[in-house]
C-alpha positions as CSV (number, residue, x, y, z in Angstrom):
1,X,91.7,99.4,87.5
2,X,89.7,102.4,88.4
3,X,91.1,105.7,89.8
4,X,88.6,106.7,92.7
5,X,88.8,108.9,96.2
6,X,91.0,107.9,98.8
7,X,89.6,105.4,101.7
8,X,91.3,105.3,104.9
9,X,91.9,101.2,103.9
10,X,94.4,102.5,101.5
11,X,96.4,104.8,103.7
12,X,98.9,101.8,105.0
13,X,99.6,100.9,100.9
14,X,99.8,104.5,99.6
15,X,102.5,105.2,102.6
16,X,104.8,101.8,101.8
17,X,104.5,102.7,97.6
18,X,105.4,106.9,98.3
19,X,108.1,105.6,100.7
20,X,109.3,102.6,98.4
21,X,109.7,105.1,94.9
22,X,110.7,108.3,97.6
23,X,113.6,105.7,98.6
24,X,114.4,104.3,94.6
25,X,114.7,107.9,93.8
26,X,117.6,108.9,96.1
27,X,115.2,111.1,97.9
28,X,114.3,109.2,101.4
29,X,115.9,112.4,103.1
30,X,114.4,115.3,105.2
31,X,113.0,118.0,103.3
32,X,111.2,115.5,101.3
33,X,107.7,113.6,101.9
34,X,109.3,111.0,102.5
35,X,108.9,112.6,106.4
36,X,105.5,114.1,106.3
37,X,103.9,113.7,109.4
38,X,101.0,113.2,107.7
39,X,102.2,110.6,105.4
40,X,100.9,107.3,107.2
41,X,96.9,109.1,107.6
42,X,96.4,111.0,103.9
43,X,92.6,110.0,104.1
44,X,92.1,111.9,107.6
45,X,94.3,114.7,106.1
46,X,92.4,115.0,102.8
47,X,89.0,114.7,104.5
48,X,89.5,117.4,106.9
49,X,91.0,120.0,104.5
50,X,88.5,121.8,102.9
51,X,88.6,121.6,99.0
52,X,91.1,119.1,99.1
53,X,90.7,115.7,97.6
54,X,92.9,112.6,97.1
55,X,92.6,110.1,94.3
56,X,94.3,106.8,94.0
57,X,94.4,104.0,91.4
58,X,92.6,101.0,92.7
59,X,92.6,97.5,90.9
60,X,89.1,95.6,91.9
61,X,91.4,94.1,94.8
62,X,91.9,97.6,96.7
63,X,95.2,97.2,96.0
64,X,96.5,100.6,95.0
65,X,99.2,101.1,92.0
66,X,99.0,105.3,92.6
67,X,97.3,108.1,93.9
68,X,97.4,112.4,93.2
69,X,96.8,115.0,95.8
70,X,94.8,118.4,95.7
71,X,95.0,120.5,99.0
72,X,95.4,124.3,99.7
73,X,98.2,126.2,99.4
74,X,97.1,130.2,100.0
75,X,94.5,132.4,98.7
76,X,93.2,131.2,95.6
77,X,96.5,128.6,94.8
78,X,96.3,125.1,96.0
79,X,99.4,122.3,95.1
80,X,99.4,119.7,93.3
81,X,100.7,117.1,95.9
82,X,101.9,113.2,96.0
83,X,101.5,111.9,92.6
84,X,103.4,108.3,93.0
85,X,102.7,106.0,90.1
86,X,103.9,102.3,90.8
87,X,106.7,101.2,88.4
88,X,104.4,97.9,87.4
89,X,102.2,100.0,85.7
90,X,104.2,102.8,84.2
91,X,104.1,104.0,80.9
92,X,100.1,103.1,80.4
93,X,98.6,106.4,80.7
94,X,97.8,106.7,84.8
95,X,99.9,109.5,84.8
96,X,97.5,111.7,82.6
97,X,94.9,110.1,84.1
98,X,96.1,111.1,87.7
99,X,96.7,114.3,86.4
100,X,93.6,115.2,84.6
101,X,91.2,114.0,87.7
102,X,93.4,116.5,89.7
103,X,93.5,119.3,87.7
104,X,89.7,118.7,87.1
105,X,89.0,118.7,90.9
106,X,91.3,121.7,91.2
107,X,89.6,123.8,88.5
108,X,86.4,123.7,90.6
109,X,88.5,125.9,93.8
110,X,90.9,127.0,93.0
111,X,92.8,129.8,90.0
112,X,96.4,128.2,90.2
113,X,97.9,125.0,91.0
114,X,101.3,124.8,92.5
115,X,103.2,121.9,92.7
116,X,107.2,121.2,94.2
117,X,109.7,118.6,92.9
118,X,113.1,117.7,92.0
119,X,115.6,117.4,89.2
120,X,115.9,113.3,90.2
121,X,112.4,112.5,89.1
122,X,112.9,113.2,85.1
123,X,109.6,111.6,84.3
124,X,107.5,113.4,86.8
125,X,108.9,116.8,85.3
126,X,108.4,115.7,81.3
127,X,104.4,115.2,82.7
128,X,104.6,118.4,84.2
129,X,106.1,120.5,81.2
130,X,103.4,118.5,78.8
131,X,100.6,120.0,81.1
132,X,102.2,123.5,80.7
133,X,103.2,124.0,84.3
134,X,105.9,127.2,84.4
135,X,108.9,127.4,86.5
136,X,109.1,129.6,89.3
137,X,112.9,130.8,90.1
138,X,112.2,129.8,94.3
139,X,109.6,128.3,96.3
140,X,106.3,129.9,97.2
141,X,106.0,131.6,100.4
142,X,105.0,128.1,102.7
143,X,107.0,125.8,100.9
144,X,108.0,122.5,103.7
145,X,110.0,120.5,101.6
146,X,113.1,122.5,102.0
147,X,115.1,120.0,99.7
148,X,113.1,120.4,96.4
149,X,114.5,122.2,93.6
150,X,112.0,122.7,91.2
151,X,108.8,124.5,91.8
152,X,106.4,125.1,89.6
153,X,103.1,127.3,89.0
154,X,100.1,126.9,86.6
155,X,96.7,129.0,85.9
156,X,93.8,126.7,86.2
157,X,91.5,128.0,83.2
């Protein structure tokens, strides 16, 4: 398994696997991803966003286990957006991985990353406090997913 740039072959997988964890998390509700509009096309809306980028992990198949996005936020902040690890391949190091190809692409942009979550996804938030990330007492001005509760801010140096 490799982790490489989004292809619009993946988008149909990547939408079913954010939906399936989304759903096994309690959080298949408005507010949330979940009901991004551009959830089904994340190639087209990676490709058309300047300095935004999209990686997923591919097995020599094309059949994707995970993916991280990277995409403007405002000014000199971009967020940290999507990162969905399937359960089959958990605990093997894909979530650094994921996380140091986005932080790497990010670094080239950008002065902060951003990122939103929520109290239900435990393991995300452990990966996030290991990477530094600092809490933020309310959204960022922009936020969409009204039903996160944890939002978090870190200086890309």
């Amino acid at each position: 398994m490799k982790i490489r740039p989004i292809q619009s072959q993946d988008d149909e997988q990547l939408y079913q696997l954010i939906r399936k964890i989304l759903k096994s998390e309690r959080l298949d509700l408005p507010g949330t991803a979940y009901y991004d509009s551009n959830l089904a096309h994340l190639e087209e809306f990676y490709r058309k966003n300047a300095h935004a980028a999209y990686f997923v992990i591919a097995d020599e198949n094309n059949h994707i286990f995970g993916g991280v996005g990277v995409a403007p936020f405002v000014g000199e902040i971009c967020e940290l957006q999507k990162l969905y690890i399937s359960i089959e391949i958990r605990q093997q190091g894909w979530s650094k991985k994921l996380m140091d190809t986005a932080l790497s692409f990010a670094q080239k942009y950008y002065k902060q990353i951003y990122l939103e979550s929520h109290t239900n996804l435990k393991t995300a938030l452990k990966l996030y406090d290991k990477y530094h990330f600092e809490a933020l007492e309310r959204p960022l001005e922009g936020s969409e997913h009204s039903l996160m509760n944890v939002w978090l801010l870190k200086d890309l140096d």
